[in-house]
N, C-alpha and C positions, 0 to 999 in steps of 0.2 A: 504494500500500500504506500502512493508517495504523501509525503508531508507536504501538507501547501506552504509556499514561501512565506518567510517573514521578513515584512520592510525595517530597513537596515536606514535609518536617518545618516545620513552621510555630514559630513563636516563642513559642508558650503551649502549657499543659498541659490537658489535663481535668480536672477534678473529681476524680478519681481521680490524679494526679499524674502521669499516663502519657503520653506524648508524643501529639502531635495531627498527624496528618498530610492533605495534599492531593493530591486524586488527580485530574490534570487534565494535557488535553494546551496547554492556553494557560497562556500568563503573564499574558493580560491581564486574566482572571476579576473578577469583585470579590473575591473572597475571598482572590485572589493581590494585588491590590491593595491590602488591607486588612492581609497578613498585611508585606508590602515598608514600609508606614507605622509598623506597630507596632515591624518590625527597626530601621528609621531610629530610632525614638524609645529603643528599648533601647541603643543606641549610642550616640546624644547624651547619655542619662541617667548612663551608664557613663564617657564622656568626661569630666561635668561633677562626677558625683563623685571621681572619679581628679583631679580637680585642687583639689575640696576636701580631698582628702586627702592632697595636698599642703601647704595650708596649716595643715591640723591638725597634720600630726605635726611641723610646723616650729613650732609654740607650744609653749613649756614651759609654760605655764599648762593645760592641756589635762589633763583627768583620766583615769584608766582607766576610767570608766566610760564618757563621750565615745568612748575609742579602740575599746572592746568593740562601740558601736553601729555608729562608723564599720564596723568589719572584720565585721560580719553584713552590713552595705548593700554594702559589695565585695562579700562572697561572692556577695549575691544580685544583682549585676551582670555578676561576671564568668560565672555560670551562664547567665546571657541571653546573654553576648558570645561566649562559647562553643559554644550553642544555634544563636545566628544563623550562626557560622563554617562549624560542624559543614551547618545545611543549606546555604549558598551552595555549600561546597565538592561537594557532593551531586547539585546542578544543573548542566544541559549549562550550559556558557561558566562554570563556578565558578572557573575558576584564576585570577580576580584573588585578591586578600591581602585575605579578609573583615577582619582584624584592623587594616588599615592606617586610621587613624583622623587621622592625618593630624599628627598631633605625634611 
């Protein structure tokens, strides 16, 4: 008997801002391959600014204009970090901690 697919919310939007989904019974698709590369990169990206922003808000030199950019580039990482949790947790075997990032 086959199992019906489960949509698989991918890590980008359309053109329209509306979430993008995958309808497949593999994980090993390319498209599942492609969207697994782009979660890795949103992650790392999310990591590596979380640690610049660390060192910014640790400078007194640092202006409110720097702090305004810094806190739109969070916003628009933890949306991604969020995105990639929201689908892992989604998928069969999701109970590992998407957010576990390793610090």
């Amino acid at each position: 008997m086959n199992t019906p697919p489960t949509p698989r919310l991918l890590p980008w939007t359309g053109q329209d801002g509306k979430p993008c989904y995958l309808l497949t019974n593999r994980d090993d698709s390319p498209l599942s391959a492609r969207a697994d590369q782009v979660e890795a990169l949103q992650l790392r990206m999310g990591a590596g600014l979380l640690e610049h922003a660390r060192v910014l808000i640790d400078d007194p030199a640092v202006d409110s204009r720097q702090l305004r950019f810094l806190s739109a580039q969070l916003t628009a990482a933890l949306r991604d970090v969020l995105r990639v949790a929201q689908s892992r947790g989604a998928r069969p075997g999701g109970d590992e901690d998407p957010l576990d990032l390793g610090f």
